[in-house]
N, C-alpha and C positions, 0 to 999 in steps of 0.2 A: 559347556563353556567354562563355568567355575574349573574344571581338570585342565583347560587349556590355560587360564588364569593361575594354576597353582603350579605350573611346571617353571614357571618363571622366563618364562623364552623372548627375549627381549628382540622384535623383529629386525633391529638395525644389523645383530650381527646376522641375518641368511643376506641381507644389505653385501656386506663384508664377507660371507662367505663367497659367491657370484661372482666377485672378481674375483677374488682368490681362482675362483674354478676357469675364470675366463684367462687370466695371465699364468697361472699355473707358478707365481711366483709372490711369497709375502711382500717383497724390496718393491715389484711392482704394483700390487694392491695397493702399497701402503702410499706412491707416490700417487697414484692414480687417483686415492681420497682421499689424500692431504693429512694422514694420519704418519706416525712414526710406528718402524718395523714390529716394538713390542708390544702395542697396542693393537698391531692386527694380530698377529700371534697370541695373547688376550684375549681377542672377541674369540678366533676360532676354537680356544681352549676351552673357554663357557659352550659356544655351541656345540661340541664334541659331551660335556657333561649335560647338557642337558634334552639332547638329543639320547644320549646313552651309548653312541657308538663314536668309532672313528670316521670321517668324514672322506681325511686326504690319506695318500702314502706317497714317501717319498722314490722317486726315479730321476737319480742322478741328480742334478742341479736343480731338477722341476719337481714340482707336487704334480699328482695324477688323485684323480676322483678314486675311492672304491668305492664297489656296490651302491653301498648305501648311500654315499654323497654324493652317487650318480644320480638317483632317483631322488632325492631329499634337490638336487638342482632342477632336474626336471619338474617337479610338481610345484617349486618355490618361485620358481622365474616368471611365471604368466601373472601370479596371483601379486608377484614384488611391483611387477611393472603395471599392473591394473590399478593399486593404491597410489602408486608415484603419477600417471595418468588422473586418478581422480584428484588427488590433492591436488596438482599445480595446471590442470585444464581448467578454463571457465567452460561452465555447462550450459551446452548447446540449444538452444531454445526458436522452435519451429513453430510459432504462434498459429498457421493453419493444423497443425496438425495437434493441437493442444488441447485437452479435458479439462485442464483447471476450472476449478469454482473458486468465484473471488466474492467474499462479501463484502460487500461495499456499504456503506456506513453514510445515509445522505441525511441531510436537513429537506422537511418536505418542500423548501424554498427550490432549492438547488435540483431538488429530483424532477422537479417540470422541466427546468431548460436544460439538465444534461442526461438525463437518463435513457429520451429518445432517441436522439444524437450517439449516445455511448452505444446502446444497443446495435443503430444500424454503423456504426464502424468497425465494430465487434463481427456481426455478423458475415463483414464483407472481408475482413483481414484475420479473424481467427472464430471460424464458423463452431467450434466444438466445444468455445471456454463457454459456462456457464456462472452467469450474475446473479447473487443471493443478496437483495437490499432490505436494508435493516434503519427503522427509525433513528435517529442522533437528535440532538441536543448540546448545546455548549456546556451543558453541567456536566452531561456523560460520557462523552465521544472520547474522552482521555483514558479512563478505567477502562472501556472497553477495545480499546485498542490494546493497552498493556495485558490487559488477560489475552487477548488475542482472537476475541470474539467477532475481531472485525478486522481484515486486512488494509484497506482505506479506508476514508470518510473526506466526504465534502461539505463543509457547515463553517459557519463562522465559530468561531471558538476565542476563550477567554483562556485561562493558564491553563498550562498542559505539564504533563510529569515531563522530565530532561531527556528521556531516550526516545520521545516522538520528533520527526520533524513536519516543520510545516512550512508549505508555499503557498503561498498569496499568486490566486488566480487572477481577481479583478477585485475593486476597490468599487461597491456599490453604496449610496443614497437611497431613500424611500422618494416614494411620489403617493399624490391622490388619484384614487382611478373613480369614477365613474360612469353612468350611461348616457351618450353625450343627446341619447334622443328622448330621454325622462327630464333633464338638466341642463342646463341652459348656464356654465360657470366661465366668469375671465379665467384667463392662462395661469398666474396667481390668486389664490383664495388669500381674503382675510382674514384673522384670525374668529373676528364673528361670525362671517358665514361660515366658517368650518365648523367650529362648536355647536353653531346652530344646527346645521344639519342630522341627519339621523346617520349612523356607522355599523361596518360590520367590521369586526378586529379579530385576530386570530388569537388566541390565547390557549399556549401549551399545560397552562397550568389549570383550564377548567375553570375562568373566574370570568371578571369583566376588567378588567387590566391589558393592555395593551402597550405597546412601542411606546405611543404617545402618556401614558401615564406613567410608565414607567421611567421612561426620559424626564418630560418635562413637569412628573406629578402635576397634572391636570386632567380634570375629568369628562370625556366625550358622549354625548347622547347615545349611548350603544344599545341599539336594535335587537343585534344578535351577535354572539360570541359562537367560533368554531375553533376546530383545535389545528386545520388544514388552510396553505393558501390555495389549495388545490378548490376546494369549495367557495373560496371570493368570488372565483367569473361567473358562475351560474346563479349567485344569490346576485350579484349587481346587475346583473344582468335583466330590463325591465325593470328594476325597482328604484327608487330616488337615494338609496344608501352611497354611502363616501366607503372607500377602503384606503387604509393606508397599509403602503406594501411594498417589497423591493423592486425599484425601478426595474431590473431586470426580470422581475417574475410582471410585473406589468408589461413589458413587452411580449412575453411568451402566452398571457390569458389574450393580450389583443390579435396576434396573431390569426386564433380561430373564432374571434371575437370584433370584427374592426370596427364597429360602431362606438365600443366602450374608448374613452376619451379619458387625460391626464390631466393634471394643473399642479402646480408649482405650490408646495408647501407656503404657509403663511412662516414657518417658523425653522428650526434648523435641526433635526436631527442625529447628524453628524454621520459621517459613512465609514462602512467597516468592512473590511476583509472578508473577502470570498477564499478559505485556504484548503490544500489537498493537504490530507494529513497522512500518514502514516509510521512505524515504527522504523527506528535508526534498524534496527537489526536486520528488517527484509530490504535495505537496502539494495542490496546486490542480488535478491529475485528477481532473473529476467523476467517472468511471467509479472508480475508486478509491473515492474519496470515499465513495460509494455504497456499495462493497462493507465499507469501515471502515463506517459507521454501522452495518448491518446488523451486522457482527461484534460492535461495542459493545452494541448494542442483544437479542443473543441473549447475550451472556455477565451484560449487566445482570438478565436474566429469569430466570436462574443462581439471582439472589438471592446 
């Protein structure tokens, strides 16, 4: 490679040569690429030095190939037109017929209501792509996309570096979950029976801090701390603890769960963005591509 790099062979002119070969005439080369007569005579004169041979000779009015620029056309024309085909084709993308492995970058929020769903649509419209899902966090999901460690991610997120973009899938609020057959709660809680009660909160940091202390710096009777909302429905499940939790992952625990029962914050949380992340630059990865619509398209059906 470095020998093909040192001969200095600049490929526009076998470009310029090919017509030349094709019209057998510089006047018409030169019209045919918008180029003036001495500028293809030019190109041909480097390609003749650094080929090391003569290319054309002339017969009568016309150029004619010798030898060498017969075969120097012939082996140049397939490989000219293969790079002009790859640079200005968009690549064809057969989602059943697809290997890719996509790592996908979830909040353990977001991995209960879209990971099932993503799987079986996956399955049914591009049976061969393989999913590598990988824990996020709104501190990290930004570095870890710009190294490239993660091609999407689904999580709510705070700043991000400039060449990610993000869509806002849905706009979710917390709720109180409960077990509606341990607890006996009106549809809104007040702020005393909430505090009073015992709590399980999910705490990615390993502490006893939670949404609600964090938000409102106030401190809640907490029972047990877990680092998953994946383990809320099983610990409330029969037991008299409160969880506060994204509305949305509260419907997906009640689903296999229908006993467990809501109630309306005493106080206001505020709601935040549910967004697909990914880098500006894969953009235009149809296999991506792909996998974004389906994302959009199962969080739209969210409602």
């Amino acid at each position: 490679m470095n020998e093909i790099y040192g001969r200095d062979l600049d490929l526009n002119l076998l470009r310029v040569f090919l017509v030349v070969a094709d019209t057998g005439s510089v006047t018409a080369a030169a019209s045919r690429l918008y180029l003036t007569q001495p500028a293809v005579s030019a190109a041909l004169r480097r390609l003749n030095a650094a080929v090391g041979a003569k290319l054309f000779a002339r017969s009568g009015r016309h150029l004619v190939l010798t030898a060498r620029g017969d075969r120097l056309k012939d082996v140049a024309r397939p490989h000219l037109q293969a790079l002009v085909q790859a640079a200005l084709s968009p690549p064809v993308f057969d989602p059943r017929r697809s290997d890719r492995v996509i790592r996908l970058g979830l909040s353990d929020a977001s991995e209960m209501w879209l990971l099932p769903q993503l799987l079986k649509t996956l399955g049914a419209e591009a049976p061969g792509m393989q999913v590598i899902v990988l824990p996020v966090q709104w501190r990290t999901v930004g570095e870890a996309l710009v190294n490239g460690r993660l091609d999407l991610a689904v999580t709510v997120a705070d700043e991000l570096p400039a060449d990610i973009t993000r869509t806002s899938l849905f706009v979710g609020g917390f709720t109180c979950l409960f077990d509606g057959q341990k607890l006996r709660l009106p549809r809104t809680l007040s702020e005393k029976a909430y505090f009073t009660h015992a709590h399980i909160i999910v705490s990615y940091n390993g502490d006893l801090r939670g949404i609600v202390e964090d938000t409102l710096g106030r401190t809640r009777n907490v029972r047990v701390s877990v680092p998953s909302f994946a383990a809320v429905g099983p610990v409330i499940d029969g037991s008299r603890l409160l969880a506060t939790v994204p509305e949305l992952t509260a419907q997906v625990i009640r689903k296999t769960r229908p006993h467990l029962r809501t109630a309306h914050l005493p106080f206001d949380l505020g709601r935040t963005p549910m967004e697909l992340l990914h880098r500006k630059a894969s953009a235009d990865d149809p296999a991506l591509a792909f996998v974004r619509e389906r994302i959009e398209r199962i969080a739209a059906a969210l409602g």
